[in-house]
N, C-alpha and C positions, 0 to 999 in steps of 0.2 A: 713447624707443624702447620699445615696446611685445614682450613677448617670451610666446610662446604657450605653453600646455603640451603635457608632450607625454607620453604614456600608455604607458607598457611594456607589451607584449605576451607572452603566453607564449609559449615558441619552438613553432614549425609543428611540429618533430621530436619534441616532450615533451606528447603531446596529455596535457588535464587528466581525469578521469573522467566532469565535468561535457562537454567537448566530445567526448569517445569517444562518453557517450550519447545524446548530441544526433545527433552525425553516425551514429549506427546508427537511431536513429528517423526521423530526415530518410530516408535512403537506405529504409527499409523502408517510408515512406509514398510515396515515390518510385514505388517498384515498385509497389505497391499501387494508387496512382495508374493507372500504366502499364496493370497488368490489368485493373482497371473497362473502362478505355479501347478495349482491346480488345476486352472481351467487348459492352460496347454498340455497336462499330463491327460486330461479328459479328453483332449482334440487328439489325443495320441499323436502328440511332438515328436519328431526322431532323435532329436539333440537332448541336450541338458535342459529340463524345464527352467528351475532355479536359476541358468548361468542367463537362458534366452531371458524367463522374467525381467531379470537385472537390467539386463539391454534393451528391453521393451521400454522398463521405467527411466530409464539414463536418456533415451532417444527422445519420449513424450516429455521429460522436465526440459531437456535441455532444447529442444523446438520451442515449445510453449515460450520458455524463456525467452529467447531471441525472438522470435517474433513480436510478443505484448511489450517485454521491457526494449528489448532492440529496434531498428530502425527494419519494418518488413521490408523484405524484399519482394514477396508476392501480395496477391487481397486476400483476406480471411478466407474467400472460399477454394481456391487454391490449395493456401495453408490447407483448408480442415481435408479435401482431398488427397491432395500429396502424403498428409501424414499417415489417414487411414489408411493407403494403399502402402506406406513405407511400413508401418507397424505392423499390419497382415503378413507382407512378404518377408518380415522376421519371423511373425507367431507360424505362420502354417507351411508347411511339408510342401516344395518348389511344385509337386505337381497339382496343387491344387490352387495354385495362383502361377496362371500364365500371362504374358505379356499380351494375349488376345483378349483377356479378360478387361470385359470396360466397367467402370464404377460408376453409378447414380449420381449424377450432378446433387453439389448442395444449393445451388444458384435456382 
């Protein structure tokens, strides 16, 4: 007879620091989540708001990341350029972001 293991749990009542901070960043990407969503269903999105949301915030963590913790490959004002113009031409409907359209130096 073959007898499985079995893994102790910490009690749901004694959160750990490690699952406090988890479950405040979950909940605070949630919401975050939430108002992408809405503001692109107000730009009247043509796509998925919820799915673009997602991709807005995947795109903005994972830039941010690579660039602060990473080795930059551009200067921050580059970075802070490139990304507003990569994150608009997510958020907003192709004809309202043309490749003639110039953006406002952060420099």
């Amino acid at each position: 007879m073959t007898r499985g293991c079995t893994r102790s749990s910490p009690s749901a009542a004694t959160p750990t620091p490690r699952s406090t901070s988890s479950s405040l960043i979950t909940a605070g990407e949630r919401r975050l989540l939430a108002r992408i969503t809405a503001v692109l269903a107000r730009w009247g999105h043509a796509g998925d708001p919820t799915a673009t949301a997602f991709i807005l915030l995947a795109t903005l963590e994972g830039a941010v990341h690579a660039h602060v913790l990473g080795r930059p490959v551009i200067d921050d004002h580059r970075f802070i350029d490139a990304l507003a113009e990569g994150l608009l031409r997510i958020a907003l409907p192709t004809a309202l972001v043309s490749k003639e359209m110039t953006w406002p130096s952060s420099s």
